[in-house]
C-alpha positions as CSV (number, residue, x, y, z in Angstrom):
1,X,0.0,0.0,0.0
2,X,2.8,2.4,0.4
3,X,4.5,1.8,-2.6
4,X,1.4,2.2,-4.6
5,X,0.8,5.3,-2.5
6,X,4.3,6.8,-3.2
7,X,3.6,5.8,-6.8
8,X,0.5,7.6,-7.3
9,X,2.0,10.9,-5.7
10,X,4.8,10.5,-8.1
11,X,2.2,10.2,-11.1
12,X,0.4,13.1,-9.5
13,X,3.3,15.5,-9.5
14,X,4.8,14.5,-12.8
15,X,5.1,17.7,-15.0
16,X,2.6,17.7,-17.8
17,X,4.5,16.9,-21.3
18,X,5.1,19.9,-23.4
19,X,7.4,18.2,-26.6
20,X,8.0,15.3,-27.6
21,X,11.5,14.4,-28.2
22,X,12.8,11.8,-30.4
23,X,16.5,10.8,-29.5
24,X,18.7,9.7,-32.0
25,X,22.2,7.8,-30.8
26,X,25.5,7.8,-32.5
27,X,27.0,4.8,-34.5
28,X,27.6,1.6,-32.7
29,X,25.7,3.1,-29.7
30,X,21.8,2.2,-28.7
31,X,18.7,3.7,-27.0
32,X,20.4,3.4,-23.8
33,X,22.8,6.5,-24.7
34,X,20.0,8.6,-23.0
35,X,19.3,6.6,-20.3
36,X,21.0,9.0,-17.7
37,X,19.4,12.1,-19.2
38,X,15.9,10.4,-19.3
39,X,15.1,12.0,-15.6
40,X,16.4,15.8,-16.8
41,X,14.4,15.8,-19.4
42,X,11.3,14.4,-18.0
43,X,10.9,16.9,-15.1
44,X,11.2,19.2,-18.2
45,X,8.2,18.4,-19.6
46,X,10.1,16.9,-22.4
47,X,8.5,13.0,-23.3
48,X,11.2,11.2,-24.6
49,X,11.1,8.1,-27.5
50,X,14.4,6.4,-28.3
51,X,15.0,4.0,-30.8
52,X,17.7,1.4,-31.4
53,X,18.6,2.2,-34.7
54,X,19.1,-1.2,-37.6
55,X,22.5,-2.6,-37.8
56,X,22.9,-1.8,-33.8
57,X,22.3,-3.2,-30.8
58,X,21.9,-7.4,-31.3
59,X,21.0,-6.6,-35.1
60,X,24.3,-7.0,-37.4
61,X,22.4,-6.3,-40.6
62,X,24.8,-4.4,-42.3
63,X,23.0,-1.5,-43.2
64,X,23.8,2.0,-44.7
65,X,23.2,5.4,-44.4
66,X,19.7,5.8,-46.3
67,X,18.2,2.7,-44.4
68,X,19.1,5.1,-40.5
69,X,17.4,7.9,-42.0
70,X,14.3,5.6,-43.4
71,X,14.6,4.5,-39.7
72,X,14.2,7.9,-37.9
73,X,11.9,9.0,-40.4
74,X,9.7,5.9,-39.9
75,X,10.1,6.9,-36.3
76,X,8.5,10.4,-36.7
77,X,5.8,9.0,-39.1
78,X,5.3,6.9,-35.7
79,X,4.9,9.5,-32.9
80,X,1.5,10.5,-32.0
81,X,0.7,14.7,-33.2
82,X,-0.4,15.7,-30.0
83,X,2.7,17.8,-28.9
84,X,5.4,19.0,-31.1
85,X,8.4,17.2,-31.9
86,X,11.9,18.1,-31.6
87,X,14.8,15.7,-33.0
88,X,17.7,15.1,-31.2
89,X,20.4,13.5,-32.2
90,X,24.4,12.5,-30.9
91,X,27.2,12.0,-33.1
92,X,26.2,10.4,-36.3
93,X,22.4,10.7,-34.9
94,X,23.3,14.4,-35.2
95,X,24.2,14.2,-39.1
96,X,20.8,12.1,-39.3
97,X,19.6,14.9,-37.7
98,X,20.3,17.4,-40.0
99,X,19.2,15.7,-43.3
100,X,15.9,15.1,-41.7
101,X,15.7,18.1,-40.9
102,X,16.4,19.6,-44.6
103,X,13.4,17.7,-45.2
104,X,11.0,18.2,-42.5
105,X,9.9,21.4,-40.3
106,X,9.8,20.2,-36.9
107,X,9.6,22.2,-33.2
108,X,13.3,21.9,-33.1
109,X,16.6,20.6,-33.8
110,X,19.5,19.8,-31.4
111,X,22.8,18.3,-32.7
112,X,24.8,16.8,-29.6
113,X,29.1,16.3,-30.7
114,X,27.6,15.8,-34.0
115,X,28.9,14.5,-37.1
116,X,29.3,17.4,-39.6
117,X,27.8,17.4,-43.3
118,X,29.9,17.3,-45.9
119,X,30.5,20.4,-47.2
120,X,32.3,21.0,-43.6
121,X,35.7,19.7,-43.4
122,X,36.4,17.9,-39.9
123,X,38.1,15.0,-39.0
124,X,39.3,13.4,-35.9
125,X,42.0,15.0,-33.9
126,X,45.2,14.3,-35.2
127,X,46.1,12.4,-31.9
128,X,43.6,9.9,-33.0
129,X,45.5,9.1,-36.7
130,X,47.6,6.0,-35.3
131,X,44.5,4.0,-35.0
132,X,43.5,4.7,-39.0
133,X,45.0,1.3,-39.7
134,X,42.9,-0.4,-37.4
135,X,40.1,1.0,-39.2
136,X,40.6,1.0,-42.5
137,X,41.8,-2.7,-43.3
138,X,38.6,-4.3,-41.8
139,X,36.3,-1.8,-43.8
140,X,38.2,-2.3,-46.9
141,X,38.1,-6.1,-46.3
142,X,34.0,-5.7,-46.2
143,X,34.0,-6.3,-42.3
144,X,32.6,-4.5,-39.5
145,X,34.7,-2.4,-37.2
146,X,34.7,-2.3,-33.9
147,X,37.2,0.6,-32.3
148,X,39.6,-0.8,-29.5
149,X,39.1,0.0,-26.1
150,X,42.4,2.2,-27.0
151,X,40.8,4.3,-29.8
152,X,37.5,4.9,-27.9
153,X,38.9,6.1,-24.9
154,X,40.5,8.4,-26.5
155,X,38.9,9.5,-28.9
156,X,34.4,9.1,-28.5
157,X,35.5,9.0,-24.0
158,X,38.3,10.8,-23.1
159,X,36.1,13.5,-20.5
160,X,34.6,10.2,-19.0
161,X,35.5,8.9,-15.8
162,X,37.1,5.5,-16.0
163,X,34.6,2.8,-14.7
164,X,31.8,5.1,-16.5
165,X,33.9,4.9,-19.5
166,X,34.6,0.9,-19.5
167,X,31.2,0.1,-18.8
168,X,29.8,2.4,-21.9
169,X,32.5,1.1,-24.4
170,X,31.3,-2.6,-23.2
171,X,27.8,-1.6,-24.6
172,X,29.5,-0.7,-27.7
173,X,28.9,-2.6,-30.8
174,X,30.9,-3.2,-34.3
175,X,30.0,-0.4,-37.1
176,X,28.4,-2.2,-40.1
177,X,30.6,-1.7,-43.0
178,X,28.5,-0.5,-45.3
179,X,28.1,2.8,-43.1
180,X,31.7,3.0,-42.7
181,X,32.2,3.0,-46.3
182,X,30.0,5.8,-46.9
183,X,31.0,7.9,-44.5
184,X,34.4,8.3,-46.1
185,X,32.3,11.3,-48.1
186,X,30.0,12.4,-46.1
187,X,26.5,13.2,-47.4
188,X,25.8,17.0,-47.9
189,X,22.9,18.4,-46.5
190,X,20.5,20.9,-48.5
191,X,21.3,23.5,-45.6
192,X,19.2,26.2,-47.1
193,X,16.0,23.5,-46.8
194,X,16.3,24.0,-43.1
195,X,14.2,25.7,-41.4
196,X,13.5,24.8,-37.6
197,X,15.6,26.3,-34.6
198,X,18.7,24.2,-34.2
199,X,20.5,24.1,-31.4
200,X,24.3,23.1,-31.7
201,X,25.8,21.7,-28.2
202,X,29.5,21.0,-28.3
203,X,32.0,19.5,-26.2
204,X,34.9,21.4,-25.7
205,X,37.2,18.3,-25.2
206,X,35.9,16.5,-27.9
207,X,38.2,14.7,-30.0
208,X,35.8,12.9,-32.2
209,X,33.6,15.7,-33.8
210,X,36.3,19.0,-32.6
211,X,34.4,22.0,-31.4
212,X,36.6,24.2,-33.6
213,X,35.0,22.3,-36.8
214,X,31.3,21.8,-35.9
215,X,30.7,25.0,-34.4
216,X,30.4,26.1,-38.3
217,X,26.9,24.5,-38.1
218,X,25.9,27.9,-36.7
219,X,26.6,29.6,-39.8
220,X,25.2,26.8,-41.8
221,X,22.3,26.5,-40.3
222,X,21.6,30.4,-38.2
223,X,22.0,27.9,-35.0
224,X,22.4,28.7,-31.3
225,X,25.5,26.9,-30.5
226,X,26.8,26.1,-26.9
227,X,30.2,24.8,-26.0
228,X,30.9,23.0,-22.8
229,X,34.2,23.3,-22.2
230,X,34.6,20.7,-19.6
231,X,32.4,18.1,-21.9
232,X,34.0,15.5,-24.5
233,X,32.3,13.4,-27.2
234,X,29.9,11.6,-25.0
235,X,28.6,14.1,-22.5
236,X,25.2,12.2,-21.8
237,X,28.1,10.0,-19.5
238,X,30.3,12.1,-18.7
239,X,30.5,14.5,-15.1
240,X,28.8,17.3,-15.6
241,X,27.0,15.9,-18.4
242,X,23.5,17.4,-17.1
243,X,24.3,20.8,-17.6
244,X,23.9,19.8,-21.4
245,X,20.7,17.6,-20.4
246,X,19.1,20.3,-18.8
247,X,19.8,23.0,-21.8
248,X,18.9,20.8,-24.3
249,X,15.7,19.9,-22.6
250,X,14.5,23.6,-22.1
251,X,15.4,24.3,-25.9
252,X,13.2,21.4,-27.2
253,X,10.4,23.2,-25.5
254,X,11.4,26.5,-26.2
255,X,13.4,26.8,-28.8
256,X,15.1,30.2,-29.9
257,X,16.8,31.8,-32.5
258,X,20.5,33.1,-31.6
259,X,21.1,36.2,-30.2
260,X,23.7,38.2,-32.1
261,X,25.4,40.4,-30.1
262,X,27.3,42.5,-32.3
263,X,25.8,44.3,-35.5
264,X,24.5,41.5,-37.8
265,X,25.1,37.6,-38.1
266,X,26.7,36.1,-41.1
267,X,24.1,34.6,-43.1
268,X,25.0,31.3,-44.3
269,X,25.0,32.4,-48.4
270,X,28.1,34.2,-47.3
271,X,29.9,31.5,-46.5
272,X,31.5,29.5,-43.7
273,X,34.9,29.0,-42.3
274,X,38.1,31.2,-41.4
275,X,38.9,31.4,-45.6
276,X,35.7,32.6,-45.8
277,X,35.9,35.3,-43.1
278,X,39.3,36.5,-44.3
279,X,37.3,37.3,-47.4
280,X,35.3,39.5,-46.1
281,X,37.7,41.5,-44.1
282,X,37.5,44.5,-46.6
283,X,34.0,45.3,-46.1
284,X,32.6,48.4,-44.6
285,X,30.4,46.4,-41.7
286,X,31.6,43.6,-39.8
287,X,29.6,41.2,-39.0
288,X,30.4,37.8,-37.0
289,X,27.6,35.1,-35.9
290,X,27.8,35.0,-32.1
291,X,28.9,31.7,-30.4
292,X,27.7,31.1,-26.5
293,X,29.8,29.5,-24.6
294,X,28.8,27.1,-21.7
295,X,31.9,27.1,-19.4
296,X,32.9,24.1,-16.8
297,X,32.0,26.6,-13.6
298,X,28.2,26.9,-14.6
């Protein structure tokens, strides 16, 4: 009787769902990415839906690109329309994110350490080029790939503590190779078809997706973008990891254009990119797009 009494109050005082969120994790990764922002995002108002994606988890179909996004987008088709729905995606469930989002208007968008399009250069940090080999000879021998415990500390963990971290990488699963082939060039995104609010949240020690590379998704796509300095490639389990939870929660249910603090933003016609902006030095105005920044003493 007590239990089903502290049960009820629990029910009772739940906050009424505002959004919908559907939470899309990174490659070799699986619903239970989120499973420690789940609470954050609840007392919110935020209602959460998070899939397994094909080829992960106990499936080894060895699937591609086009069959995630039919995936996510079968997802959305899914989800009942009485809220609105923001998409939410980590890593390569942040490149997802994007194309999706060239092709729908949703609530909002929020790119966690993601995966940059193609017409954004990025690549690992150079500390991570000793384990190339150990990439590229099973993909180009047709096999999956599964990092070593080496590469994936370094690299998709290196903010995480270490028992958080082994236990995560022991969740992890091989990447099928058919994604790992076509990620070599990564898809481009119709940018311009883009219309929701996007929110950008980057880690500032992230070795996998560098701040320095993805933060030109605000030009791209007029985003907010956040940087946690403290924060690496896998913040959902990381320390400090729900500072990110709870600003990504309030921005799926209200979700804002940036704030441009000096005169006028760059618009993303003009270009993105330090070439870009050394271009334009000889103009009369200056203009820059205005990046927030999320330090570790919040």
């Amino acid at each position: 009787m007590l239990v089903r009494a502290a049960l009820s109050r629990l029910v009772a005082d739940a906050p009424v769902p505002r959004v919908r969120a559907l939470c899309v994790h990174g490659l070799g990764l699986g619903a239970w990415l989120w499973e420690p922002w789940l609470p954050t995002f609840h007392d919110a108002g935020v209602s959460v839906v998070a899939p397994t994606l094909p080829g992960h988890g106990g499936d080894t179909t060895n699937v591609g690109v086009g069959d995630l996004l039919a995936a996510v987008e079968a997802e959305l088709d899914r989800l009942p329309t009485d809220l609105p729905v923001a998409l939410v995606g980590h890593s390569l469930g942040g490149l997802l994110a994007q194309i999706v989002l060239s092709r729908r208007a949703l609530h909002a968008g929020v790119l966690v350490c993601p995966m940059a399009p193609g017409q954004i250069f990025s690549v690992p940090d150079k500390r991570g080029l000793r384990f190339l080999p150990e990439s590229l000879f099973p993909t180009l021998a047709g096999r999956p790939y599964r990092p070593s415990w080496a590469a994936y500390r370094l690299l998709g963990l290196e903010a995480a503590e270490e028992a958080e971290a082994r236990a995560f990488y022991e969740r992890v699963t091989a990447w099928p190779n058919r994604i790992c082939r076509e990620l070599a060039r990564r898809p481009v995104v119709d940018h311009e078809r883009v219309s929701s609010p996007v929110l950008v949240a980057l880690g500032g020690r992230d070795l996998m997706s560098p701040w320095t590379r993805t933060r030109l998704l605000g030009d791209l796509y007029e985003a907010v973008v956040w940087r946690y300095d403290d924060l690496g490639h896998s913040p959902t389990h990381e320390p400090g990891g729900l500072r990110m939870a709870r600003d990504v929660a309030h921005f799926c249910v209200e979700p804002r254009r940036p704030t441009v603090i000096e005169s006028e933003g760059y618009a993303p016609g003009e270009g993105i990119g330090t070439v870009a902006r050394r271009e334009r030095r000889g103009e009369a105005m200056k203009r820059r797009s205005a990046y927030g920044q999320k330090g570790s003493g919040r």
